[in-house]
C-alpha positions, 0 to 999 in steps of 0.5 A: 519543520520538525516532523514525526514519521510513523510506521510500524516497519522500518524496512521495506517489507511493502509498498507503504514501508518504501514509501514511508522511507522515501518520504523521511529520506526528501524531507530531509533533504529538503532541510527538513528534521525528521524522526523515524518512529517505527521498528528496525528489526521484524524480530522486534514485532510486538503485536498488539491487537487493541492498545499497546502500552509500550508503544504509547510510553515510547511516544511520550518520550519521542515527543518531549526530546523531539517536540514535533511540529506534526506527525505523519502516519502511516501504517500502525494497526496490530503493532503501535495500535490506534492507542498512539492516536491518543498519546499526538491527540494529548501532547497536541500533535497535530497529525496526518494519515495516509491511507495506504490500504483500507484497515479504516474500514475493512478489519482484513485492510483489503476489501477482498476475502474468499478469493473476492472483494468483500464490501460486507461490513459496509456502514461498520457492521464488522461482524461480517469479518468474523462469520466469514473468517476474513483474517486468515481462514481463522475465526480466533483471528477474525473474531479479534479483528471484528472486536478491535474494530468495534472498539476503534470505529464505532465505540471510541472513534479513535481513528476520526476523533484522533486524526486531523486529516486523511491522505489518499494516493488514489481518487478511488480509495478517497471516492470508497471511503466517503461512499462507506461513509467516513466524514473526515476529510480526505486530502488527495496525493498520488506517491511518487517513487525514487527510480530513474530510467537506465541505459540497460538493454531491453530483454525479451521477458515479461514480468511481475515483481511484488506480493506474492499472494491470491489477490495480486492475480498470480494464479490469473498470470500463470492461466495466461502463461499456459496459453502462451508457450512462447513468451517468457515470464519472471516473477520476482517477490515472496508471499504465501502463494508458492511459484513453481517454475515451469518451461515459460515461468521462472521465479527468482524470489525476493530481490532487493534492487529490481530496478535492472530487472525491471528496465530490462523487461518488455513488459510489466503485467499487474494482474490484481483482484484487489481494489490496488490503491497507487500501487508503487510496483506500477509507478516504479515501472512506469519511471523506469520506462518500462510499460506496464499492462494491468487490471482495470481495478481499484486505482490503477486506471488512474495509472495507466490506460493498458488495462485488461478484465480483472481475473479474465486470463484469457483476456490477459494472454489476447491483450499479451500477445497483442500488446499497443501501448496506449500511452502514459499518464501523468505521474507526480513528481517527488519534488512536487509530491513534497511541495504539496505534502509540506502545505497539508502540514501548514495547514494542520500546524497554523 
C-alpha cells in the first residue's frame, strides 16, 4: 500500500511527532511505501493561521509523483493549515486522522486554560477563546484562534466535510468529542511505543520526563517534593515552566534517549491537570518496565490503575511515600497497533 503520512514536524519535538515517526518507520518495515510530508527543520516553520498556499502546491505534487493509496494525518493546524484537507478531498485521497489533542474542538487544542480545564466553547461557541485569551494570555492570538476556528468548524466544516474517518488513542478523547457533538466517525487505537526492557540497574530516584509546562502538573510534583525531603527527584524535558534545582529536585533538561533514565528509576510520576489523551511518556515507562504512578484524568486510567487526585500534592506525596503497584494493564502491541491500523486503511481505500 502507498501510504501518505502527514505532520507538521518531522522531528520529535512531542508525543504526536514520536508517534508519527514510529508509525512511517513499522509501515515500512512491513513493506509498506511511505512518504513523509512534513517539515525537517523548526527553521523552516511557516506559520499559517487560515490557509497555507505553499503547503497545498507542495501536496499537489506529492500526490501526482506518489499517487497514494491514503493518507494519514496527524497534527497539521497553524503551519500546513486545515487547507490541505481540500487539496486529499480534491485528488480523491481518502484520508485518516488521529486525533492527538483536542484542536478539532478546543482553538487552545487542550481544553485547559487559566491554569484549568475549560469546556467554554462547547457546541462551537469559540468566542470564548477570545474573551478568555486562551492562546498565550493574548487576545491578538486568541481573537485569531477564535476566527480560525469559526471559518473551519462552523462555517466551512473543513475538517468533517474533508476527512473520512477520526482515530482516537483513548476512549475518553473519543466519548468528549461525541459528548461535544462531533458526528464523524471515530475509530478507537490505543499508540504504541518503540522502547524494550533493559538489563540496567535500578536506581533510587523518582522521575518525570516530558512537557515541561502548568498543565502537565510540574508545580503539583515539586509541592509534593517539599513534603518529601528524603526522596530524590529527576526531571528530564523543556518547556516554558523554569525548574530550579533544589536539595531533593534536579533538572537535567531535554535528553534525547531517555530510555536508561527511565529504566533506572523507581518510579515514574505523571502529575497532569489536562485531559492526557494516551500519553506516550506513560506507555514508554511502562514498556520500559518501570511503574508509573499518575493523575486520575483524562485518558490515563485507561493506563494504569496507580492513580492519585489531580492537582492534590498532598495526596501525591501520601501515595509517594506509600506507593503498592497495583498492576498493569493491557497495552497494544506495535505488531498489532499495525495490523489494525492497516484495516481502517482497507476500509477507507475499498
Amino acid at each position: 500500500m502507498r501510504i501518505l503520512q502527514i505532520n507538521k514536524y518531522g522531528y520529535p519535538k512531542g508525543g504526536a511527532d514520536k508517534y508519527f515517526l514510529n508509525v512511517s518507520a513499522a509501515l515500512k518495515k512491513e513493506g509498506h511505501q511511505v512518504y513523509k510530508f512534513s517539515m525537517d527543520e523548526p527553521k523552516k516553520q511557516h506559520r499559517s493561521l487560515f490557509w497555507s498556499w505553499s503547503s497545498d502546491k507542495t501536496l499537489k505534487n506529492i500526490i501526482k509523483e506518489f499517487k497514494p493509496d491514503v493518507a494519514h494525518l496527524h497534527n497539521i493546524y497553524h503551519d500546513f493549515s486545515s487547507s490541505i484537507l481540500y487539496v486529499l478531498k480534491k485528488h480523491g485521497v481518502p484520508s485518516v486522522m488521529t486525533l492527538h489533542d483536542y484542536k478539532r474542538i478546543c482553538p487552545n487544542y487542550r481544553l485547559y486554560t487559566k491554569d484549568a480545564v475549560c469546556e467554554r466553547c462547547k457546541y462551537k461557541k469559540y468566542i470564548n477563546c477570545f474573551t478568555h485569551k486562551c492562546l498565550k494570555d493574548s487576545y491578538i492570538l486568541s481573537l485569531g484562534g477564535s476566527c480560525e476556528a469559526y471559518l473551519h468548524q462552523s462555517i466551512l466544516n473543513s475538517w468533517d466535510k474533508n476527512i473520512d474517518l477520526y482515530i482516537s488513542p483513548s476512549k475518553f478523547l473519543k466519548n468528549k468529542f461525541k459528548e461535544w457533538d462531533v458526528k464523524k466517525d471515530i475509530e478507537y487505537l490505543p499508540n504504541f511505543v518503540e522502547t524494550k526492557k533493559t538489563d540496567v540497574k535500578r536506581d533510587n530516584y523518582l522521575l518525570y520526563f516530558g512537557r515541561i509546562e502548568k498543565e502537565k502538573g510540574i508545580e503539583v510534583l515539586l509541592d509534593a517534593m517539599e513534603q518529601l525531603p528524603n526522596e530524590r527527584l529527576v526531571i528530564a524535558g523543556k518547556g516554558s515552566y523554569q525548574v530550579k534545582d533544589t536539595d531533593n529536585v534536579r533538572y537535567v533538561g531535554f535528553v534525547k534517549n531517555v530510555d536508561e533514565l527511565v529504566s533506572k528509576a523507581k518510579l515514574v510520576i505523571i502529575p497532569s491537570l489536562w485531559y492526557e489523551n494516551n500519553p506516550l511518556n506513560a506507555l514508554e515507562a511502562i514498556a520500559l518496565g518501570t511503574p508509573i504512578l499518575a493523575s486520575d484524568i483524562g485518558g490515563i486510567p485507561e493506563l494504569t490503575d496507580n492513580l492519585f487526585k489531580p492537582g492534590d500534592a498532598t495526596d501525591l506525596a501520601n501515595k509517594i511515600l506509600n506507593y503498592k503497584d497495583k498492576g498493569g494493564k493491557q497495552h497494544i502491541s506495535k505488531e498489532d497497533h499495525i495490523e489494525k491500523l492497516i484495516k481502517i486503511y482497507n476500509k477507507l481505500t475499498k
